[in-house]
C-alpha positions in Angstrom: 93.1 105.1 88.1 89.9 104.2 86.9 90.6 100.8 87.8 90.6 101.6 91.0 87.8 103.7 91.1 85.4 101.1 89.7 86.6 98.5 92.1 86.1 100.7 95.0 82.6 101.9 94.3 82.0 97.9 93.9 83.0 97.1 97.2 81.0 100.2 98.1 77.4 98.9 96.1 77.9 95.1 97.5 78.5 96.5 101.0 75.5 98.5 100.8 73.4 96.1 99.3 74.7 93.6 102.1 73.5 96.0 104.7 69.9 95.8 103.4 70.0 92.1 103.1 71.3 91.8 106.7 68.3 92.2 108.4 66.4 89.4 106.3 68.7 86.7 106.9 68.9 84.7 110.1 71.9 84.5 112.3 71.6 80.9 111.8 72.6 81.0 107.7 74.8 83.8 108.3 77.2 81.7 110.7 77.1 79.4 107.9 77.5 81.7 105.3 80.8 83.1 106.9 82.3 79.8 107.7 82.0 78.8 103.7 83.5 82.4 102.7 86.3 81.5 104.8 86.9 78.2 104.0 86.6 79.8 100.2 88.9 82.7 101.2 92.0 80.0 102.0 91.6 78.0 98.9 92.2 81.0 97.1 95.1 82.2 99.8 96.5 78.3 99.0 96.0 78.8 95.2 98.1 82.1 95.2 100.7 80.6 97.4 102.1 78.2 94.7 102.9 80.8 92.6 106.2 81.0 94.2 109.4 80.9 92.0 111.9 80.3 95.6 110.6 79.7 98.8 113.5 80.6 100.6 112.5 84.1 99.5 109.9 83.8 100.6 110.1 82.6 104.3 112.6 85.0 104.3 110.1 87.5 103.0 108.0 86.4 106.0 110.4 86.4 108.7 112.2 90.1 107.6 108.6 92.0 106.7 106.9 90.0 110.2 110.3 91.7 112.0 109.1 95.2 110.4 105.7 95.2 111.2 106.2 93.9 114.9 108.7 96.7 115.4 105.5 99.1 113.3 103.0 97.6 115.2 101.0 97.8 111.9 98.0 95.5 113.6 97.5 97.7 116.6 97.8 100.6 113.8 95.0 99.1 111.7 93.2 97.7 114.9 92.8 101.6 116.2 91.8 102.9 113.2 89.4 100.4 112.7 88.2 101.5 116.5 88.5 105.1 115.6 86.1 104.7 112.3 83.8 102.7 114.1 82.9 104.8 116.8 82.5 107.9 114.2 80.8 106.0 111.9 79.6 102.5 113.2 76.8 103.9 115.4 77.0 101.3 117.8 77.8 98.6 115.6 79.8 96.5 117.0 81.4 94.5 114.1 82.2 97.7 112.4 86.0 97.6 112.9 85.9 93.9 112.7 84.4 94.1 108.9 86.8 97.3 107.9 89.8 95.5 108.9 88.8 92.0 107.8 87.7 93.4 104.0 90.8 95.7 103.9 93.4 93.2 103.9 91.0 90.7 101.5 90.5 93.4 98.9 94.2 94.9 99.4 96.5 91.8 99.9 95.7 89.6 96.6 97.6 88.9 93.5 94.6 90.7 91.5 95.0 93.9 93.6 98.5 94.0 92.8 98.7 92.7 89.7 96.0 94.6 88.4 97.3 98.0 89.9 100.2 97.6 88.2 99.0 96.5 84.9 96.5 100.0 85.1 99.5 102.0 85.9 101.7 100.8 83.2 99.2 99.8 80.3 96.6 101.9 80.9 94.5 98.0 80.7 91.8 98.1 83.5 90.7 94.6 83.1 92.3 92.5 85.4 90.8 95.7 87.7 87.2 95.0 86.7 87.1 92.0 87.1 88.2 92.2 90.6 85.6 94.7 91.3 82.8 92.1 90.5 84.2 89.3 92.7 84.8 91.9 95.1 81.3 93.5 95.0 79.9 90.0 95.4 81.8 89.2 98.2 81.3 92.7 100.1 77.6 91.9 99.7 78.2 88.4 101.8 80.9 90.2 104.6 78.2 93.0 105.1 75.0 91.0 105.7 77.8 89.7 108.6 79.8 92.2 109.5 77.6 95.2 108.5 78.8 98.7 107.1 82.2 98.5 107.8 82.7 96.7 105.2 82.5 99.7 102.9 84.8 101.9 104.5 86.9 99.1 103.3 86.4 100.9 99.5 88.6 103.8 101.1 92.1 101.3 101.5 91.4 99.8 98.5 91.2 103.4 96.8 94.9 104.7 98.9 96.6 100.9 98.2 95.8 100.2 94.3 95.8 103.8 93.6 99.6 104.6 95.0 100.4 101.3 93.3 98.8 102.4 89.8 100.7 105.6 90.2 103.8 104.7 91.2 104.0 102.0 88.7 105.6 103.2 86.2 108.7 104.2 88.7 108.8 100.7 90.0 108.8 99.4 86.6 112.2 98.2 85.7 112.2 96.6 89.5 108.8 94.5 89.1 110.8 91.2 86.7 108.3 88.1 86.5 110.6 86.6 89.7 109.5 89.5 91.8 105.8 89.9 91.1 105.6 85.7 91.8 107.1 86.1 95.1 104.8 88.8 95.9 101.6 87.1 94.8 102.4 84.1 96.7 103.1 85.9 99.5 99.9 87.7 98.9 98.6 84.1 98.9 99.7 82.7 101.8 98.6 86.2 104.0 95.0 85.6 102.7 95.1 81.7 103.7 95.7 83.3 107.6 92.5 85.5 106.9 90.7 82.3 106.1 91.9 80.8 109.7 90.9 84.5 111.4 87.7 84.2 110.2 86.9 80.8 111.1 88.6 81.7 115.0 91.3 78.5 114.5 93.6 81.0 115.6 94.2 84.8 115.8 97.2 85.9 113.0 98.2 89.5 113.3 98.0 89.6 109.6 98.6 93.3 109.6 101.9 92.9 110.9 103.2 91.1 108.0 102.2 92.9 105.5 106.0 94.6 104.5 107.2 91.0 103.8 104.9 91.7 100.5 107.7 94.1 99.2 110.6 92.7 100.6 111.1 90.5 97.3 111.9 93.9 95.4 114.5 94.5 97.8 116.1 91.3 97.5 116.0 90.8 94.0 117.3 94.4 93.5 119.9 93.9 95.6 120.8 91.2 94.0 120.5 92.4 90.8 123.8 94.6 91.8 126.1 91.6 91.8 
């Protein structure tokens, strides 16, 4: 777990820090600011999308887990507790559930996150972990001087996600074959290109909602591991 811990007191430190800076930098460069993070954030969603092994496994992926997470409502889920945070914590801030949701699925949703999770779970090897947490402590620093404090509430998904991941990794061991953990990176991939588009407003993707279609390659290649 200390993987985990590390990475989320990052995101905690470069969200505080962001906070400070806020004040000092003008609305102007901050617009600007976001619009290069996002573009950034879908080269890196693009990037992790071509480590796909089948992409009918994946679209499938995408179809099946958007089907589960309509029928969940996982966005309104994550929209309301974003809300419900916000108006214990945000003290009028505005952008509060806005930067909570937006830096939950970035730090959550990648191949490092996952990859690294499992790694600390079954290795007891951190690195892949650290080095997250110092691209994600950079980055918190940039969504906070936006999108303020929410940001590091953020720290608390990315604490529950990697942290059941590390644990339950070595249960999910013999399931995890180089096929699956592809299809779930570029999955990963392709769900942070659609953050890039939310945050540049090209169009609003209930990115929540898909979510499941991240584990649905374990099922399938389970499954077919039986015949």
């Amino acid at each position: 777990m200390m993987g985990t811990i590390v990475n989320s007191i990052a995101v905690v430190a470069g969200a505080l820090l962001g906070v400070f800076l806020r004040k000092g930098i003008k609305e102007q460069y901050t617009s600007t600011i976001m619009d290069g993070m996002a573009l950034a954030v879908v080269i890196i969603g693009i990037m992790g999308a071509f480590e796909m092994n089948n992409l009918i496994v994946v679209l499938a992926s995408i179809v099946v887990g958007g089907i589960i997470g309509e029928k969940l409502d996982l966005d309104k889920r994550l929209e309301n507790l974003g809300t419900n945070m916000e108006k214990r914590f945000g003290k009028g801030d505005s952008d509060f559930s806005k930067g909570f949701i937006m830096a939950s699925l970035v730090y959550c949703i990648g191949a490092m996150s996952i990859l690294g999770a499992l790694e600390s779970g079954l290795t007891g090897n951190h690195e892949t972990l650290y080095a997250k947490s110092v691209l994600d402590g950079v980055s918190a620093v940039i969504f906070a001087s936006t999108f303020g404090i929410g940001v590091a509430f953020s720290a608390v998904a990315v604490f529950l996600y990697q942290g059941a991941i590390t644990l339950l990794a070595s249960s999910v061991k013999d399931f995890l074959t180089p096929e699956v953990i592809n299809e779930m990176s570029s999955i990963g991939g392709i769900l942070i290109m659609a953050i890039g588009i939310n945050i540049l407003g090209i169009k609003k993707i209930k990115i929540a909602n898909m979510l499941p279609a991240i584990f649905i390659p374990i099922v399938y290649y389970s499954i077919v591991a039986l015949f």
